[in-house]
Structure formats: C-alpha cells, structure tokens
N, C-alpha and C positions, 0 to 999 in steps of 0.2 A: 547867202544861201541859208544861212544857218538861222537871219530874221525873219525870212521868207518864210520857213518850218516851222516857228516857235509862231507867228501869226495866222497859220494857216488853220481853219475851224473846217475845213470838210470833211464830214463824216463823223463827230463828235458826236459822242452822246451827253448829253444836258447830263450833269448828276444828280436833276430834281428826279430825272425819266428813269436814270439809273436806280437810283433811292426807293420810285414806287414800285417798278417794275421787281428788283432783289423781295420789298415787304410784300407784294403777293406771291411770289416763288415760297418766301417764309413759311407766312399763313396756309397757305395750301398744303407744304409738307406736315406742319404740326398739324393740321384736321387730318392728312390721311395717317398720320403716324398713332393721333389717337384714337381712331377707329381699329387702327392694326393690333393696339394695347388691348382693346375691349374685345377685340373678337379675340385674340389668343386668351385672355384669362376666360371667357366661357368656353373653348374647349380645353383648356385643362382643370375646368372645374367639371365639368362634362366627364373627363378619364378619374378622376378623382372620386364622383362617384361610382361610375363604374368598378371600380377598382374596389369601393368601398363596400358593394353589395355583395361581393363576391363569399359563396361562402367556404372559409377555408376548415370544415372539420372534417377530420377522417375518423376509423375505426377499421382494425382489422381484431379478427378473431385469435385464441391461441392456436397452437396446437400441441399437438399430445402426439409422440412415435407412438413405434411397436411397444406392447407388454412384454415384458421377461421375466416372469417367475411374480406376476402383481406390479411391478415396479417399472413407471415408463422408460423405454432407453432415452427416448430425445425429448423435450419440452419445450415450447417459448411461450411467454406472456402474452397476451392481447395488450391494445394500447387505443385510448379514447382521445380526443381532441375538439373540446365544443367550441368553437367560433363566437364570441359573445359579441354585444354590442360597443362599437366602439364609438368614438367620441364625435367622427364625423359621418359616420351611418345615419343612412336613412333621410340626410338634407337637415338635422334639426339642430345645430349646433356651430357648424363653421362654413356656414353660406358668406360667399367674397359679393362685395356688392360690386353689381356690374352693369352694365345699360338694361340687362335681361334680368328677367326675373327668376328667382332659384327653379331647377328642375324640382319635383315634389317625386315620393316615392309612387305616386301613382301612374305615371310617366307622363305629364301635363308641364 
C-alpha cells in the first residue's frame, strides 16, 4: 500500500507549474505594492503641503482696566507672531520625487 502511494502521480502539481505560477503571484504583488508606495507618498506630500501653507501668525491687542487716580488698575501686554517662511513652503525646497510631478503654489 505504502508503494502504491509513494508512485501514485494523480493530482500532482509539476514544480515547473508550481515555480511559474508562485513568480507571477510574486511579480504582481511587487507592481501592486509599488503603485501603493507611490500613491501613499503623493498624498502625504499633498498634507505636507497643506500643512505647510497654513498660516500660523496671531496678534492680539493689550488691554488697559479701569483709571484710579491716573494709574491703570489692570494691564496686560499685546503679543505678535509672524509666521515666516519656512524651509518646505511654497513646493521650492523639499519636493520627494515621485511618479507625479510636485504640486506648485499655484494649485497646478
């Protein structure tokens, strides 16, 4: 019984058939995987600059309380914050190269 098993070929797969069939399984997942690589780094270079335009300066005013006797009771300062340009604003300095072409500040 045990010859009869060990020489029985029905239903065998060939391991040439094996061999192609597994290297197109391969090849296919590496292209879809590197389509997935390209599409994910253009939308986080997409939030990036988004991110990048954003402009973060504030300014609030002071204030002055009540007078008593010429002399304010309450005060607080004002306080300025300019937003300046930074290194990856605006697309001109740290564009990732990618199948796509940089977004530009004009929105193209």
């Amino acid at each position: 019984m045990l010859k009869n098993f060990w020489n029985d070929e029905a239903g065998v797969i060939i391991s040439a058939e094996l061999v192609l069939v597994l290297t197109i399984c391969v090849l296919g997942v590496i292209v879809g995987l590197s389509s997935v690589v390209v599409s994910v780094n253009e939308e986080l270079q997409d939030t990036a600059h988004a991110i990048g335009v954003l402009n973060q300066s504030f300014c609030y005013p002071g204030f002055t309380g009540c007078k008593k006797g010429g002399n304010p009771i309450s005060c607080t300062f004002g306080a300025v914050n300019t937003d300046g340009i930074d290194d990856c604003d605006c697309s001109t300095s740290c564009d990732m190269i990618a199948a796509g072409s940089p977004v530009n500040s004009q929105g193209g």
